[in-house]
C-alpha positions as CSV (number, residue, x, y, z in Angstrom):
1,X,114.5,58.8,61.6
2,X,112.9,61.4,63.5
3,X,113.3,61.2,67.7
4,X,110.1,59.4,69.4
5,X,109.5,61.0,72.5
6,X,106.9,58.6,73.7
7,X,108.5,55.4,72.4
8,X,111.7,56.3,74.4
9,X,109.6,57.3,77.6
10,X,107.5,54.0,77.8
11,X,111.0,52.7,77.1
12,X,112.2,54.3,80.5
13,X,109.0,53.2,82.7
14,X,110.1,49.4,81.9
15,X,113.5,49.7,82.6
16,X,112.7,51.4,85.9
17,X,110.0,48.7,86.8
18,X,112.4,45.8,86.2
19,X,114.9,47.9,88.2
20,X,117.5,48.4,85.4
21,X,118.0,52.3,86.2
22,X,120.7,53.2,84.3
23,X,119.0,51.7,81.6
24,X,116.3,54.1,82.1
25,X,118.2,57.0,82.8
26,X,119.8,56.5,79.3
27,X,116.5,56.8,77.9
28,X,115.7,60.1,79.6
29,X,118.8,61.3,78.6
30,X,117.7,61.1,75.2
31,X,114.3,62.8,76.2
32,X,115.9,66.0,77.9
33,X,118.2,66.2,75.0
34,X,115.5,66.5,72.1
35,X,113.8,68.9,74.9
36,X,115.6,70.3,77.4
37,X,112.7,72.5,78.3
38,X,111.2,69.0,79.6
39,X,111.2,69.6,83.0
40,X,109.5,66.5,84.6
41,X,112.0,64.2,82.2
42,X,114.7,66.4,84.0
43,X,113.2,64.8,87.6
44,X,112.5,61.4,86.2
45,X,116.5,61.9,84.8
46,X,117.7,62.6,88.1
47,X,114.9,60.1,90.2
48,X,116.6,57.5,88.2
49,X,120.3,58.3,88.1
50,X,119.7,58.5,92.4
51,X,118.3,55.0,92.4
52,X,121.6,53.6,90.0
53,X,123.7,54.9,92.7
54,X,124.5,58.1,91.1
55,X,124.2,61.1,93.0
56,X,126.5,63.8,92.0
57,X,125.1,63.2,88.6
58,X,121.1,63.0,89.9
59,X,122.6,66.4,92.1
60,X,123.3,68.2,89.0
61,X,119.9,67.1,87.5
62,X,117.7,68.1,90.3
63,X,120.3,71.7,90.1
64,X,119.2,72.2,86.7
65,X,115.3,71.7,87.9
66,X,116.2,73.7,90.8
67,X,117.6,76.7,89.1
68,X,114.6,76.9,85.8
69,X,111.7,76.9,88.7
70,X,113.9,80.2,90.1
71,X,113.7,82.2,86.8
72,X,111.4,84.7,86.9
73,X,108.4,85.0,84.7
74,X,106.4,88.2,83.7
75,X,103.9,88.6,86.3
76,X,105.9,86.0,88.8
77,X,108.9,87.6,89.7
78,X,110.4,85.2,92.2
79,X,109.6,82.1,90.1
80,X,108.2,78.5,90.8
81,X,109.9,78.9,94.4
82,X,108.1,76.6,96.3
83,X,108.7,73.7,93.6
84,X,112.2,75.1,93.8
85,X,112.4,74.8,97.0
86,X,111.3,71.1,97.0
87,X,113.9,70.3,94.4
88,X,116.4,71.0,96.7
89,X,115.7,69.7,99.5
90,X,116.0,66.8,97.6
91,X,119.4,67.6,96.8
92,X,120.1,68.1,100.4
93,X,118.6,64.5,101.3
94,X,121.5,63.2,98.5
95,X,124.4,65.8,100.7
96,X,123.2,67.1,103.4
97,X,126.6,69.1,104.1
98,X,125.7,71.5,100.4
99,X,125.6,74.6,102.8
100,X,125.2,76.3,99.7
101,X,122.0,75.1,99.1
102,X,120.8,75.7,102.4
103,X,121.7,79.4,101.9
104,X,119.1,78.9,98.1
105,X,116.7,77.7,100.1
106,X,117.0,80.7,102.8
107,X,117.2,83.3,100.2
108,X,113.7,81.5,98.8
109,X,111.8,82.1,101.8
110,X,112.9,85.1,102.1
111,X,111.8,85.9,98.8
112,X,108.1,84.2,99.6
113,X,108.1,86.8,102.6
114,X,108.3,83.5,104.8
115,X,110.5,85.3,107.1
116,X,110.5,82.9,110.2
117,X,111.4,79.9,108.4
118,X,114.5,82.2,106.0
119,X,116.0,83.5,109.5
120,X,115.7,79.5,110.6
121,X,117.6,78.3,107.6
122,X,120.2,81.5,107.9
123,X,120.6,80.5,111.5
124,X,122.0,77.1,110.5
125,X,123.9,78.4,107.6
126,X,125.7,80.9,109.6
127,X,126.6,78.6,112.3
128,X,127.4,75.7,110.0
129,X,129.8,77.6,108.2
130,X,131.6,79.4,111.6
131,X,132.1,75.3,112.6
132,X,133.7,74.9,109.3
133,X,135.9,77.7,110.1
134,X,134.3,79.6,106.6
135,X,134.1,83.2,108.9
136,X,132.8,85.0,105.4
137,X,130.2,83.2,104.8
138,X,129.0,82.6,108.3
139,X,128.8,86.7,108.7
140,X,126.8,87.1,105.7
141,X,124.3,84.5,107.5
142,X,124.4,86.4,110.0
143,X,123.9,89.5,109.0
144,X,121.4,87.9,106.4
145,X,119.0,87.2,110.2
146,X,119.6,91.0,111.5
147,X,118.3,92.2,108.1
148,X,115.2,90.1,108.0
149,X,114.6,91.1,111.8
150,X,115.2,94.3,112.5
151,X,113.3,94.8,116.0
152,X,115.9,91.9,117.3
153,X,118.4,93.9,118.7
154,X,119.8,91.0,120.5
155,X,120.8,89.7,117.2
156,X,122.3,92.9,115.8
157,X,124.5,92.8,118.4
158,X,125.8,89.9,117.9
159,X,126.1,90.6,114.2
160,X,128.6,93.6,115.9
161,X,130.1,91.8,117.8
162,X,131.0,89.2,115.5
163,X,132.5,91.7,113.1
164,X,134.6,93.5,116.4
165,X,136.2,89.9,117.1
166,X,137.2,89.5,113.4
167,X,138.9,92.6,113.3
168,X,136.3,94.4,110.7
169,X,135.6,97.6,112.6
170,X,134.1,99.7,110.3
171,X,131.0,96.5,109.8
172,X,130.9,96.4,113.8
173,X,130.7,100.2,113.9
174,X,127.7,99.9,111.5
175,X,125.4,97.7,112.9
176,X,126.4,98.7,116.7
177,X,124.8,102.0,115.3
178,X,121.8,100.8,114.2
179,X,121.4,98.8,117.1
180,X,121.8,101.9,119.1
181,X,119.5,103.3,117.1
182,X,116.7,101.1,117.6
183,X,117.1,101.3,121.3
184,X,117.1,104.7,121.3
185,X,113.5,105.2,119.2
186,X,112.6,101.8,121.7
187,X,113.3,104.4,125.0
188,X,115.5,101.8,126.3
189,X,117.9,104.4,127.6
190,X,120.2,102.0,129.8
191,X,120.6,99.4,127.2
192,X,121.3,102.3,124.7
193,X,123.9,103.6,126.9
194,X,125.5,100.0,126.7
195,X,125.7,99.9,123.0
196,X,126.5,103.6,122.2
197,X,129.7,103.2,124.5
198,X,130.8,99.7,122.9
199,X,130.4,101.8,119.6
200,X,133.0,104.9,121.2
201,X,134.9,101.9,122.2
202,X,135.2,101.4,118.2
203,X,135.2,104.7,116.9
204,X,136.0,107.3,119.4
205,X,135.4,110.3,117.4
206,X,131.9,109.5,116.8
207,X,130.7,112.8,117.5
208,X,126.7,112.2,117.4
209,X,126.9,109.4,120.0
210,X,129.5,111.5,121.8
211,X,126.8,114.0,122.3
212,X,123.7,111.9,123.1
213,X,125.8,110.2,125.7
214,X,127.0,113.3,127.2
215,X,123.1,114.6,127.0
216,X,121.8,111.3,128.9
217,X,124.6,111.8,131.5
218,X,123.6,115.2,132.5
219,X,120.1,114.2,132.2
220,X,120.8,111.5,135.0
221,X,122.8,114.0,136.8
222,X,126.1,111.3,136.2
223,X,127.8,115.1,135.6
224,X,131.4,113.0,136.0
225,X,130.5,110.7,132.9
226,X,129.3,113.5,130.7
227,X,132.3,115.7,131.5
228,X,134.2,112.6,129.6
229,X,132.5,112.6,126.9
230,X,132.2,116.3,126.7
231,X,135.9,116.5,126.7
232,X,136.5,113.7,123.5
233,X,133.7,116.1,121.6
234,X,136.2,119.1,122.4
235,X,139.2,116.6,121.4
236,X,137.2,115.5,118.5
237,X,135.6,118.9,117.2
238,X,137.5,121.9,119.1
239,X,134.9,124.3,117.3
């Protein structure tokens, strides 16, 4: 006998209306199965697996929904990522503590362009996993916020000197350079200075810094701080 899609639907509607929800999410079971490209029997699926108590199962419904609206299309190459985005959240109102959603939902606004609200959600990411002692992941929030907002320079260097107090020197060396950087094509020559010497501090043969520093010094006639520098360049590069 061949699968009735509307029978077992109407079938669902009355078992949700007299409350029986498992009932009902039996019946949708049915409906994804003979279609699992039905999307909105996916949602009803996971609407009534939440209300019998469910969750992790009505979590790996909404998932499901979650991850077809984020496949791109020809001519849409983020997706559906506002419905995605939607989906999750509903997720998160079942766990609130699925950091790994938050991060989904980050990298969706991102996507959108909606950069204030992705370095929002990355903000709580990051810090959510430092709390939870999960130092990885909590970088790569971080450095997820410097990325979407470069002109923060306040935010690089914390990126920096995140990476410096974890022991990764050659990531703090990075993003103390661009930092540096920025301040330098910014004309903020005293916070420059600040920077480009916590970078030495890293990397003490840095010869390009070593030689804008010792330019700056002689330029603010600090002729005893240049001579320093001068002399690592000579240690660094005797030719």
């Amino acid at each position: 006998m061949a699968f009735n899609r509307e029978r077992a639907l109407t079938a669902a509607a009355k078992f949700a209306a007299k409350g029986q929800h498992d009932r009902a999410a039996k019946e949708y079971v049915t409906v994804v199965e003979a279609d699992p490209s039905d999307i909105r029997s996916w949602l009803l699926l996971a609407e009534a697996l939440v209300n019998a108590g469910d969750k992790p199962g009505a979590i790996e419904r909404y998932l499901h929904v979650g991850q077809h609206y984020t496949q791109p299309s020809e001519g849409n190459p983020t997706g559906e990522a506002q419905k995605a985005i939607a989906v999750y959240r509903k997720v998160l109102g079942l766990d609130p503590n699925r950091l790994d959603i938050q991060t989904r939902i980050a990298g969706l606004y991102r996507d959108l362009g909606r950069t204030a609200d992705a370095v929002s959600a990355y903000e709580f990411v990051a810090q959510a996993y430092f709390q939870a002692g999960q130092i990885a992941e909590g970088l790569e929030g971080f450095r997820m916020v410097a990325e979407l907002e470069p002109a923060a320079v306040g935010k690089r260097l914390r990126l920096a000197e995140l990476y410096s107090r974890e022991g990764m020197v050659p990531q703090a060396v990075e993003h103390f350079r661009l930092a540096a950087e920025r301040l330098l094509a910014d004309r903020r020559t005293d916070d420059y200075i600040r920077v480009a010497e916590r970078l030495i501090y890293h990397k003490e043969d840095d010869l390009p810094v070593l030689r804008s520093l010792a330019q700056i010094y002689l330029k603010q006639g600090e002729n005893r701080r240049a001579l320093v520098k001068l002399n690592a360049l000579l240690r660094a590069a005797p030719a």
